[in-house]
C-alpha positions as CSV (number, residue, x, y, z in Angstrom):
1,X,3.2,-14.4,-3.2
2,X,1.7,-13.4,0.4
3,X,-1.0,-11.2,0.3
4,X,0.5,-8.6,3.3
5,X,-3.9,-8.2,4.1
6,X,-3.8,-11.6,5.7
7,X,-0.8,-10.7,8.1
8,X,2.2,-11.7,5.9
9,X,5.3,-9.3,5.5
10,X,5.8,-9.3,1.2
11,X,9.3,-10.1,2.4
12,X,11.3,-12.9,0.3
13,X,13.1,-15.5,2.6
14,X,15.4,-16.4,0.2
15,X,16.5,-12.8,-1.1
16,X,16.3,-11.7,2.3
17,X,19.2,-14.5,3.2
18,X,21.1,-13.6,0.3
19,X,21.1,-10.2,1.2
20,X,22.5,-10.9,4.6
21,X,25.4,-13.1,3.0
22,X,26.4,-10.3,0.4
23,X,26.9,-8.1,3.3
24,X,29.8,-9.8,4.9
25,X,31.9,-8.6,1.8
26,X,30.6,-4.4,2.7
27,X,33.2,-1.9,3.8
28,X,32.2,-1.3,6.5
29,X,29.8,-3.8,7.1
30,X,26.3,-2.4,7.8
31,X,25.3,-2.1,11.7
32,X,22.0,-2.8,10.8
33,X,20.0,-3.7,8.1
34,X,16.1,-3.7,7.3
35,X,15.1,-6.2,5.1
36,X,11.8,-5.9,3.4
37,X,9.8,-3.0,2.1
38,X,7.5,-3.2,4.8
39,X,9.7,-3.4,7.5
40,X,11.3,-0.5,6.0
41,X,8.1,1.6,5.8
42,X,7.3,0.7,9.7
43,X,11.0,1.4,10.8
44,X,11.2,4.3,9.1
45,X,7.8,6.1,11.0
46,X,9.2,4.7,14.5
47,X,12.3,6.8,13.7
48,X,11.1,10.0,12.8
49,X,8.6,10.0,15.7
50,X,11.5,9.2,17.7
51,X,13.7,12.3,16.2
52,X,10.7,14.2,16.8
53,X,10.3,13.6,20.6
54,X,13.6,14.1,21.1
55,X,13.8,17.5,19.2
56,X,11.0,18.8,21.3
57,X,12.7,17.8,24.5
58,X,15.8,20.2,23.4
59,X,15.5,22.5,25.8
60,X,15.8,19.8,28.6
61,X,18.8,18.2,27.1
62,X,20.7,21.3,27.2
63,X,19.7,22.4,30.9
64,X,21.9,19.1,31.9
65,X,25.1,20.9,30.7
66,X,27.4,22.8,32.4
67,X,27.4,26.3,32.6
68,X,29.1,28.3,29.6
69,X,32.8,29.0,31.6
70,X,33.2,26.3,33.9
């Protein structure tokens, strides 16, 4: 098993491919998919500093739309 302390994901090859394979048969197929718990973790923290970014730059979205009436 890889020891993730020397650089390698914990991720499984071979469970990983059959994962991709099972999802041809999903309704609706997944856009995406993370494979691997530590891939997960890592995508997961990019995200919500992403969502927070952008929820702190609210105030700048909105200033791009038009007036309320026109």
């Amino acid at each position: 098993m890889p020891d993730p302390s020397d650089g390698l994901a914990p991720g499984d090859p071979q469970r990983m491919a059959a994962r991709i394979i099972e999802s041809v048969d999903v309704e609706p197929a997944p856009l995406r998919m993370v494979l691997g718990s530590q891939a997960l973790d890592s995508t997961l923290k990019v995200l919500r500093k992403r969502v927070t970014d952008f929820e702190s730059r609210r105030a700048l979205a909105r200033s791009t739309d038009f007036p309320p009436g026109q």
